[in-house]
C-alpha positions as CSV (number, residue, x, y, z in Angstrom):
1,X,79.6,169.1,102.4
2,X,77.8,168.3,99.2
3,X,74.2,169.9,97.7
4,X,72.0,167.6,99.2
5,X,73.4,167.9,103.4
6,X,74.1,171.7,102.3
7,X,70.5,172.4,101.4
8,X,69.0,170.2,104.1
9,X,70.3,172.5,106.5
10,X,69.1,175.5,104.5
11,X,65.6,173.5,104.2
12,X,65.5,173.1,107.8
13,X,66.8,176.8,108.7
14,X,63.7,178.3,106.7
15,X,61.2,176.5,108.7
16,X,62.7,177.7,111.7
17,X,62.9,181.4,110.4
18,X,58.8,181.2,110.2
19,X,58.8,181.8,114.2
20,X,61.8,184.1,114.5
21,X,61.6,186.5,111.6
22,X,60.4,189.8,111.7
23,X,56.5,190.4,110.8
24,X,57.5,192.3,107.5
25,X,60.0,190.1,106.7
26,X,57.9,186.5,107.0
27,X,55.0,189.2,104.9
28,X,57.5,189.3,102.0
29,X,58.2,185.4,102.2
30,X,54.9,184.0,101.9
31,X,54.3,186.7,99.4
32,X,54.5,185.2,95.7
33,X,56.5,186.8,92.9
34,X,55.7,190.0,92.0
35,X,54.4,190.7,88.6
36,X,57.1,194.5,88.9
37,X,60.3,191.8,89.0
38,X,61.9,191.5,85.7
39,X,65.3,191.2,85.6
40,X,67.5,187.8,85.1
41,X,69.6,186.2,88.3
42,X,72.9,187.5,88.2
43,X,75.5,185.4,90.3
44,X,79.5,185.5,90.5
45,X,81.8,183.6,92.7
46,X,85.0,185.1,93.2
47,X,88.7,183.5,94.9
48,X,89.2,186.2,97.3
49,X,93.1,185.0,97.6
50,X,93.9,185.3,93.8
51,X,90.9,187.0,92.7
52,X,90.0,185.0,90.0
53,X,86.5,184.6,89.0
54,X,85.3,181.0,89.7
55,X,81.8,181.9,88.3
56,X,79.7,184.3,86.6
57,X,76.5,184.7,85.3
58,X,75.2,188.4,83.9
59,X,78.5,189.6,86.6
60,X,78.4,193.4,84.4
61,X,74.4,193.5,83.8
62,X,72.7,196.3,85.7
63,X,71.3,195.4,89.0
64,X,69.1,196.9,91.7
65,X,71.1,196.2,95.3
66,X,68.6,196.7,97.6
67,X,69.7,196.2,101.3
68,X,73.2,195.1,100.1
69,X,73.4,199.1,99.6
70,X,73.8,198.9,103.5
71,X,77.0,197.7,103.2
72,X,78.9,200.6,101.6
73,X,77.0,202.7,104.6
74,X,78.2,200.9,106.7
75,X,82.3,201.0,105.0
76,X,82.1,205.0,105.5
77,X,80.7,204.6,109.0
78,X,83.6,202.2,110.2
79,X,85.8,204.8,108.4
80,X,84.6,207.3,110.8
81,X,85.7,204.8,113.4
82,X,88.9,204.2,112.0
83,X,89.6,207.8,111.6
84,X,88.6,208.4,115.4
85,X,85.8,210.7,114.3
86,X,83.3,208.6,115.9
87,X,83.7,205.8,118.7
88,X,81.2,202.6,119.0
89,X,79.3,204.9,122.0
90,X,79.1,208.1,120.2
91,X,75.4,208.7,120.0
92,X,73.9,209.5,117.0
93,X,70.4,211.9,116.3
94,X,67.8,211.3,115.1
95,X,66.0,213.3,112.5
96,X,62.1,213.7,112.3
97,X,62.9,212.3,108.2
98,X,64.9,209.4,109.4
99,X,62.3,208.1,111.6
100,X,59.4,208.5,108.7
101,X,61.7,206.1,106.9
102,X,59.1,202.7,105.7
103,X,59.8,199.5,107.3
104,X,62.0,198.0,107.7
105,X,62.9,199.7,110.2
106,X,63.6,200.2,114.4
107,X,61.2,202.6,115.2
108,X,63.1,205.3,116.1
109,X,61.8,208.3,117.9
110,X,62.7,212.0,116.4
111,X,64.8,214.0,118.8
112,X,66.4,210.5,120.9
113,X,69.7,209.1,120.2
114,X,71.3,205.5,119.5
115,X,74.8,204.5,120.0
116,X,77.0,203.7,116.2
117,X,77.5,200.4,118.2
118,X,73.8,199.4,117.8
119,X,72.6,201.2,115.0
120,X,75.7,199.3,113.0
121,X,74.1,196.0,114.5
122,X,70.3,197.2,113.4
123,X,71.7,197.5,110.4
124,X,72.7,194.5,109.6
125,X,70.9,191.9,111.1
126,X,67.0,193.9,111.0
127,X,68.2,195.8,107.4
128,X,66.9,199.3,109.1
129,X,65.8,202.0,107.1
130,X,65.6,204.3,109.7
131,X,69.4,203.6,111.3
132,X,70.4,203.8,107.8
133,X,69.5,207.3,107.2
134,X,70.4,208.3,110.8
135,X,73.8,207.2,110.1
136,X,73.9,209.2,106.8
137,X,72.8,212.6,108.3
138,X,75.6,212.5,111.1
139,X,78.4,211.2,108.8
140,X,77.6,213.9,106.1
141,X,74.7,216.6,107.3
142,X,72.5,215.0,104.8
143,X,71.1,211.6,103.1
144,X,72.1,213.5,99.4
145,X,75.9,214.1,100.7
146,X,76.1,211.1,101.6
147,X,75.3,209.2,98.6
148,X,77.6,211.2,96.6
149,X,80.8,210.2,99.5
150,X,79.0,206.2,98.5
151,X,79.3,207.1,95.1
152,X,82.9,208.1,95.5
153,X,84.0,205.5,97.9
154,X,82.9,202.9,95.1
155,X,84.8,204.4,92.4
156,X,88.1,204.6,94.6
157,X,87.2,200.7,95.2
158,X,87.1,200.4,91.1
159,X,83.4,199.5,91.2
160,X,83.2,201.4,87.7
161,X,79.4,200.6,87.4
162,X,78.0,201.8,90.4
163,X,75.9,204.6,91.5
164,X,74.1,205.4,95.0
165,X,71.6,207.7,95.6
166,X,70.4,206.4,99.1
167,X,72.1,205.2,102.1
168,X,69.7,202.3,102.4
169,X,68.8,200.8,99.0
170,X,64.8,201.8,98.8
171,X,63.6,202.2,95.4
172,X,63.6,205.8,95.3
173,X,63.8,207.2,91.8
174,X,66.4,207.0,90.7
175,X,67.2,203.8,92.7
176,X,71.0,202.6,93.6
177,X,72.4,200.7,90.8
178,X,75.2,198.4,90.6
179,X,76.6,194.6,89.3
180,X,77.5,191.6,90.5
181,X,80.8,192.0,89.7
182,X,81.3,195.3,91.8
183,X,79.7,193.8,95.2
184,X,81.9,191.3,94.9
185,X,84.6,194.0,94.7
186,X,82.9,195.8,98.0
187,X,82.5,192.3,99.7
188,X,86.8,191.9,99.3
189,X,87.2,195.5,100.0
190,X,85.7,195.6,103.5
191,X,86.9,192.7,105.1
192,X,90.3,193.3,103.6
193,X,90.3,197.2,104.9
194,X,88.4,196.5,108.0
195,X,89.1,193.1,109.7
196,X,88.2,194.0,112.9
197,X,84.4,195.4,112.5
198,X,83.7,193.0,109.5
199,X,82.9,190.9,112.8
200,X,80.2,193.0,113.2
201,X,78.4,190.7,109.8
202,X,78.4,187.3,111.8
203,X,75.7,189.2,114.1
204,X,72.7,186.8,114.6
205,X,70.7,188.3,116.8
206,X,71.1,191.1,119.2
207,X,69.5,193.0,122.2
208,X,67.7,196.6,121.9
209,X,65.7,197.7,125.2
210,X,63.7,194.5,125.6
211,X,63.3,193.8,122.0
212,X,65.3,190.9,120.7
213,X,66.3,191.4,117.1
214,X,67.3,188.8,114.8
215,X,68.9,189.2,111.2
216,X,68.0,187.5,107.8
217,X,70.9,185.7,107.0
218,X,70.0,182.3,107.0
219,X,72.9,180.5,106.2
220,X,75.1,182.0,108.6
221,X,75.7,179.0,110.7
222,X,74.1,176.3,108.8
223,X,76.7,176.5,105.1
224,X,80.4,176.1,106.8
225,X,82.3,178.6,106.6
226,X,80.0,181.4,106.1
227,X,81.1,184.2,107.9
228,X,78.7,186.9,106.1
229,X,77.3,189.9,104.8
230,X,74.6,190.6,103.6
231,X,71.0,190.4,102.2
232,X,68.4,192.1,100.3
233,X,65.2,192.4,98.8
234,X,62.4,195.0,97.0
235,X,59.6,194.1,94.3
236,X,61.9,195.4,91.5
237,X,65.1,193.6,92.8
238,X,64.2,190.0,93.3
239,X,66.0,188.4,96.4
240,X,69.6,189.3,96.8
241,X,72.6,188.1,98.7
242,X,76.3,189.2,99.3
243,X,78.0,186.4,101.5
244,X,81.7,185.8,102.3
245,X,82.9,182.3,103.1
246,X,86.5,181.7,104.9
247,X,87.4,178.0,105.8
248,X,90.8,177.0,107.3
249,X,92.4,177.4,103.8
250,X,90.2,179.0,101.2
251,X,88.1,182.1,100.7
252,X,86.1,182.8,98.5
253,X,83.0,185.6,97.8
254,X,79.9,185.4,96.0
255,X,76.9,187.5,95.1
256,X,73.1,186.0,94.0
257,X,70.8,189.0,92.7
258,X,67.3,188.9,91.8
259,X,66.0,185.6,93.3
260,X,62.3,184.8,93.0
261,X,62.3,183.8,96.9
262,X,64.3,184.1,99.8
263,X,64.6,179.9,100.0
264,X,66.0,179.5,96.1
265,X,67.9,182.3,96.9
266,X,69.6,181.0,99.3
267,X,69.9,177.0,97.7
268,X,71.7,178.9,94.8
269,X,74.2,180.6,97.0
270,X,74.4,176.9,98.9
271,X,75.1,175.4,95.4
272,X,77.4,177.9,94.8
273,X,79.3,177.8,97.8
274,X,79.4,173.8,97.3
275,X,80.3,173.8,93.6
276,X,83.3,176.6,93.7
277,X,84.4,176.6,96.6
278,X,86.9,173.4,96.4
279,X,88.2,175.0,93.2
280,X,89.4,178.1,95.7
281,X,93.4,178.3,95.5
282,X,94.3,176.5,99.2
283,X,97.9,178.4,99.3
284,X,99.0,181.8,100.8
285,X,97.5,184.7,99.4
286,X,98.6,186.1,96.2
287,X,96.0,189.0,95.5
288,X,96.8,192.6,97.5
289,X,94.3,194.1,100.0
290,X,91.2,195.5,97.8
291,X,91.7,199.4,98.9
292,X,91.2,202.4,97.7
293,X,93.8,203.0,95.2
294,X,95.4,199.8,94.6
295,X,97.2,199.6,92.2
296,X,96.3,196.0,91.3
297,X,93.1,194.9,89.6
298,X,90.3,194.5,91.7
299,X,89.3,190.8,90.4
300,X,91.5,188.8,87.8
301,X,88.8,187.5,85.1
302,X,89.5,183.6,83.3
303,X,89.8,185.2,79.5
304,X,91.7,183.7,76.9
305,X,95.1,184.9,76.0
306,X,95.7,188.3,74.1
307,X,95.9,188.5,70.4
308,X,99.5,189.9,69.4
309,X,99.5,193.9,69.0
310,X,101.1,195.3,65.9
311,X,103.9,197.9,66.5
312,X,103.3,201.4,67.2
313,X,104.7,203.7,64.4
314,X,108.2,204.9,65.0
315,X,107.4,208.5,66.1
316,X,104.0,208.0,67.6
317,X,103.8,210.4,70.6
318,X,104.0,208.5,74.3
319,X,102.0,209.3,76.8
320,X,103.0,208.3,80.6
321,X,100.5,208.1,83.3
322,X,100.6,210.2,86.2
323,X,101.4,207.6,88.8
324,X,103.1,204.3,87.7
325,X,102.8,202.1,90.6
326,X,104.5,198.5,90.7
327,X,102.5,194.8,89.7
328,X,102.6,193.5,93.3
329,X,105.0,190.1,93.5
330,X,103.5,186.8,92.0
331,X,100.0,188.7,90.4
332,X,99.2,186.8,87.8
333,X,98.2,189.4,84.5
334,X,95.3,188.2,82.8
335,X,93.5,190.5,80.4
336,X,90.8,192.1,81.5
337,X,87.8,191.8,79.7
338,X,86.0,194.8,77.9
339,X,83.3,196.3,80.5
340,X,80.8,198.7,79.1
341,X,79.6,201.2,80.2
342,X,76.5,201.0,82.5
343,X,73.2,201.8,80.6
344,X,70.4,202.7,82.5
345,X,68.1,202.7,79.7
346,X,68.3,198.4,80.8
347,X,66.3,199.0,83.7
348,X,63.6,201.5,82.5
349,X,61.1,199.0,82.0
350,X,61.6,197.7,85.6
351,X,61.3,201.4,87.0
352,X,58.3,202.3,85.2
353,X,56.6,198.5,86.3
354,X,57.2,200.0,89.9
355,X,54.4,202.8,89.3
356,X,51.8,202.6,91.6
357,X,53.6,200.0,93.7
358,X,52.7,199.7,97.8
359,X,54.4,200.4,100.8
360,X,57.9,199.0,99.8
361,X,58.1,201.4,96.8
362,X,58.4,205.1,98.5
363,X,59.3,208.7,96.7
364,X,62.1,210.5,97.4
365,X,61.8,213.7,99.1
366,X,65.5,214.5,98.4
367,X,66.9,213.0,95.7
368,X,67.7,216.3,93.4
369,X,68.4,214.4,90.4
370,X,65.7,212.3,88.6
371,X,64.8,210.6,85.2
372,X,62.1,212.8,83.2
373,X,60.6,211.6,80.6
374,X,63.1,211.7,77.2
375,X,65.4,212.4,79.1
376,X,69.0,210.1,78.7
377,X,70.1,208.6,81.9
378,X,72.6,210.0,84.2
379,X,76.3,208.8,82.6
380,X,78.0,207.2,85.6
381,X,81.0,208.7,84.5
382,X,83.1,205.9,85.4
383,X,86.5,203.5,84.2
384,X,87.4,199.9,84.4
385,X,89.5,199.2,87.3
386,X,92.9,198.6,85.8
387,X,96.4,198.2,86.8
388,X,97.4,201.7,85.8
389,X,95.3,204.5,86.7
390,X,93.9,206.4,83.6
391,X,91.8,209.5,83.1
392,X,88.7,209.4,81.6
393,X,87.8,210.8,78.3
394,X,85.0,213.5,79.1
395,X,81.6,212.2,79.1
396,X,78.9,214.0,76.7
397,X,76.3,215.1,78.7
398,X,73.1,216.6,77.5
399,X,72.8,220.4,78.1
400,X,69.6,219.4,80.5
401,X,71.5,217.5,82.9
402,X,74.9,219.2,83.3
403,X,73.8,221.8,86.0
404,X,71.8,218.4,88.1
405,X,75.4,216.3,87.2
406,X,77.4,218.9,88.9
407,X,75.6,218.9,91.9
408,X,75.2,215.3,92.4
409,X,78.5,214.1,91.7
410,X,81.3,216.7,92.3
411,X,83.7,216.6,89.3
412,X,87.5,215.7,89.8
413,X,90.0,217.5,88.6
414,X,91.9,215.7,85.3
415,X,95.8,216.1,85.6
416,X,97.3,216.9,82.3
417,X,99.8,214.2,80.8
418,X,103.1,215.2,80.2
419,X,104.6,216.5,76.8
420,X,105.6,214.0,74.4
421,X,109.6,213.9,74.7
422,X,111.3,216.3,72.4
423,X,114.2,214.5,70.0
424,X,117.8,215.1,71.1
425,X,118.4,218.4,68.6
426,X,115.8,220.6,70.4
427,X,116.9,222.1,74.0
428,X,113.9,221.0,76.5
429,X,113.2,223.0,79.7
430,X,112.6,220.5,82.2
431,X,110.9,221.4,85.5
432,X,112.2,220.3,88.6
433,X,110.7,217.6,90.3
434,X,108.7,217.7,93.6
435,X,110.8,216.8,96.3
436,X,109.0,213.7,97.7
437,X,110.2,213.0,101.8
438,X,110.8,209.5,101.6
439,X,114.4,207.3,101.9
440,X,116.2,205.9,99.2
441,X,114.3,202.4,98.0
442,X,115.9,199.6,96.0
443,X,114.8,196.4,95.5
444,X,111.3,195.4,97.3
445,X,108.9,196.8,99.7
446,X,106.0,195.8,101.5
447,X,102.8,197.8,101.9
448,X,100.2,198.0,104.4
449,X,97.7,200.0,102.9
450,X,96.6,203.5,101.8
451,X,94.6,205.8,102.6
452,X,93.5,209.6,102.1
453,X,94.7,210.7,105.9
454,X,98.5,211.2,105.6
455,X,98.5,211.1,109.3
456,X,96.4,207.4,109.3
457,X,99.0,206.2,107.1
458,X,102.1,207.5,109.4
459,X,100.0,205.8,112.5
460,X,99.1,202.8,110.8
461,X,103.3,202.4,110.2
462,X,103.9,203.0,113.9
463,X,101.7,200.8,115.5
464,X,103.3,198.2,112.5
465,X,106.7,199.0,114.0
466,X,105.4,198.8,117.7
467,X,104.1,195.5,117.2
468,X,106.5,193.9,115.6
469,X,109.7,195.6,116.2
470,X,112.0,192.4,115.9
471,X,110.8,191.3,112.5
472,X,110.4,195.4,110.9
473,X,113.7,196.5,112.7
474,X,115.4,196.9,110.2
475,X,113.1,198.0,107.8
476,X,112.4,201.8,107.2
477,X,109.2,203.1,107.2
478,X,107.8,205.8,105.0
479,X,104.6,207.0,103.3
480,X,104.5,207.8,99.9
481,X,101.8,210.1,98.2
482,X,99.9,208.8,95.1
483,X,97.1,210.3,93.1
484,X,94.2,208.1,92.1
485,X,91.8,209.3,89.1
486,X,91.8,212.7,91.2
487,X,92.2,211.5,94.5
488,X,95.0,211.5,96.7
489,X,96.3,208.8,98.6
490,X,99.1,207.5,101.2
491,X,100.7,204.8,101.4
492,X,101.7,203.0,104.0
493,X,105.3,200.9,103.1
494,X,108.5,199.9,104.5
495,X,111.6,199.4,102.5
496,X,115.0,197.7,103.5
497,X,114.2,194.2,102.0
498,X,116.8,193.8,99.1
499,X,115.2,190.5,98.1
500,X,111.7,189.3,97.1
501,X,112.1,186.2,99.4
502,X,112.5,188.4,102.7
503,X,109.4,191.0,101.7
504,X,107.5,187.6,101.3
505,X,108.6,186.0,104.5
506,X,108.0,189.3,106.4
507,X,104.6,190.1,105.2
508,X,103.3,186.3,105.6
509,X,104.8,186.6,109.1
510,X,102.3,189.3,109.7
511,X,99.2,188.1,107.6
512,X,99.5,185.5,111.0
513,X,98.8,188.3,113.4
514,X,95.9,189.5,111.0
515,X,97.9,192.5,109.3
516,X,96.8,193.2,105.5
517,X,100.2,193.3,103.1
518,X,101.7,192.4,100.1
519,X,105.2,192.9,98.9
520,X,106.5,194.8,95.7
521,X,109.3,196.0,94.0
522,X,110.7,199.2,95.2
């Protein structure tokens, strides 16, 4: 499909939006730019089967997310499903703050109820405020603890630069903050963790009480192979979009942020979608699952080969990480290129154009952490997804902020690296090591997944082994227990596969029945 078919469609989608969209939603259309916009587009196109960027334009540069914000919400809430905490008919209150929440919004009433099923659906085809917060309170008691579990969630994903402070992406102060680069790392993350409610993003409409509600996504439908997510917008973000594309034998994702309309926002993703999406790699997929803890990188960047390193001196100390998890098979390893960290000072001038603005600009009434006046921004406190898990050298935060730090972002404990290895003359008292409950593994494995849930990751083996009990017969299954940058994880593997062909063969066999794996050496 080239540009011109491609953004005929679009054309001809807009048109027909003018009679189904929502009142606030055609408002903000016909609306021209907005004097409060300032910052650049930032785009990126990644291969979600070798994650190699395809295309980038400002991918690290700070970015408002807007809506897209909805989409983390929504990855915690379908962990609550996973986790059988919640069921798609558990009702869910409503507070008397989450129905004050500004359009856009359902129009919740305090004290009534609506199922996860719908209010995931409100979320993302009418974007709803409301829902969003209603979701927040009964997943963590609170909008606040809930955009600390966001901010969490997005580091364990390796979305270094990202911070939430709201569960739906209004421009509170401070507002959500993140890149192009790390929604593209969310868009891979929860389609490749959650297969089965990612569904839930094709939604085009849908029925609540005798309202029919349709969503914003206009190219669902009308660009093949568009199978989601998401969309944005506030004065101070620009237009945004987070959309995943599968086809028969590619797949890629790709984020727009901070277009100057819905329609050239859109004709850029179409351009996008039709310029990079040939270039996708048409074979088997050689990038892992993006999950929480992998031990892969999150997104393999085009850089140009590394300058040689000199030697270390002879008798430099050595210091081993913590966890030393395995490249998976075939990952290609291209260096990574140098991410700073995120500056908020960037987007100052945007915040403080946003004084005075109207309805779509709203105060937070309980955001405990905000910018004053010479006061540095909050450090974010955050590391480079890498291949090998590293701790952080402690940030230096100003005296003024540590006590509002410590309460908005719980701090994780650092393990200590061991002692540098004493020479052969000196006797060295060695502590045991943990006995780890797992069988003897040579050669390769394959893994599933991980989680934080040791009992997930044991259940997520068995119903493996129950569904394919010819081809994992002989395989033994076991969970082995990793820690993350402070946070523990399980994962889920079987060993028994002495060469790299059969881990391959086995884990492609159940890629077919929609199972998430890669293989690795043991």
């Amino acid at each position: 499909m080239g540009h011109r078919k491609t953004w005929a469609l679009v054309g001809i989608a807009a048109s027909f939006a003018i009679t189904i969209t929502s009142p606030a939603e055609a408002a903000r259309r016909k609306a021209p730019a907005r004097a409060s916009y300032s910052p650049p587009t930032a785009s990126i196109v990644v291969d979600a089967k070798t994650g190699k960027v395809l295309q980038g334009e400002n991918i690290d540069a700070p970015r408002i997310p807007a809506s897209i914000t909805k989409v983390m919400s929504l990855y915690l809430l379908f962990e609550q499903l996973e986790r059988g905490r919640m069921s798609l008919n558990t009702p869910l209150t409503v507070s008397s703050y989450a129905a004050s929440q500004p359009p856009t919004k359902l129009g919740l009433r305090p004290g009534s109820t609506i199922e996860v099923d719908d209010a995931i659906k409100a979320m993302v085809t009418l974007s709803a405020n409301d829902v969003s917060v209603v979701v927040a309170e009964n997943v963590a008691g609170s909008e606040d603890a809930f955009a600390q579990m966001m901010t969490r969630k997005a580091r364990e994903l390796g979305m270094s630069s990202t911070a939430f402070y709201n569960p739906h992406g209004l421009p509170h102060d401070p507002p959500n903050i993140t890149t192009a680069r790390d929604l593209a790392v969310l868009g891979r993350a929860i389609q490749d963790r959650f297969p089965k409610y990612f569904a839930y993003f094709e939604t085009r409409s849908f029925q609540y009480g005798q309202r029919t509600i349709r969503g914003h996504n206009r190219l669902l439908g009308k660009v093949e192979g568009v199978d989601g997510i998401k969309t944005g917008y506030t004065r101070l973000s620009g237009f945004n979009l987070l959309t995943s594309v599968n086809t028969a034998n590619r797949s890629i994702v790709a984020v727009v942020l901070g277009g100057r309309s819905g329609a050239s926002r859109d004709q850029k993703m179409a351009g996008l979608i039709d310029d990079h999406l040939p270039r996708a790699y048409a074979g088997a997929r050689i990038a892992p699952p993006v999950v929480e803890g992998s031990p892969q990188p999150a997104m393999v960047a085009e850089a140009p080969a590394p300058r040689p390193v000199e030697p270390a001196p002879a008798q430099a100390p050595v210091r081993v990480a913590a966890a030393t998890p395995e490249a998976p098979m075939a990952q290609a390893t291209t260096p990574q290129p140098e991410r700073k960290p995120l500056d908020l000072n960037t987007l100052r001038p945007v915040v403080a154009s946003a004084a005075g603005a109207s309805s779509t600009t709203t105060p937070s009434s309980t955001s405990s952490v905000r910018w004053q006046k010479g006061q540095e921004p909050l450090p974010l406190n955050a590391q480079a997804y890498a291949s090998l898990p590293a701790q952080a050298a402690p940030a230096q935060i100003p005296a003024s902020q540590k006590a509002a730090l410590a309460a908005k972002i719980e701090a994780k404990p650092v393990e200590a690296a061991p002692a540098p290895t004493k020479t052969a003359s000196l006797k060295v008292e060695v502590p045991e090591p943990k006995k780890v409950e797992r069988p003897a593994v040579t050669g390769w494995v394959i893994q599933l997944g991980a989680t934080d849930d040791e009992s997930k990751a044991k259940e997520m083996l068995d119903s493996a082994r129950s569904r394919f009990g010819k081809l994992l017969g002989k395989a033994s299954p076991f969970t082995e227990k990793v820690t993350v940058d402070g946070s523990t994880l399980y994962r889920a593997r079987f060993s028994g596969f002495s060469e790299s062909d059969a881990a391959a063969k086995t884990c492609k066999q159940l890629k077919k029945s929609g199972v998430n794996c890669f293989a690795a050496r043991g």
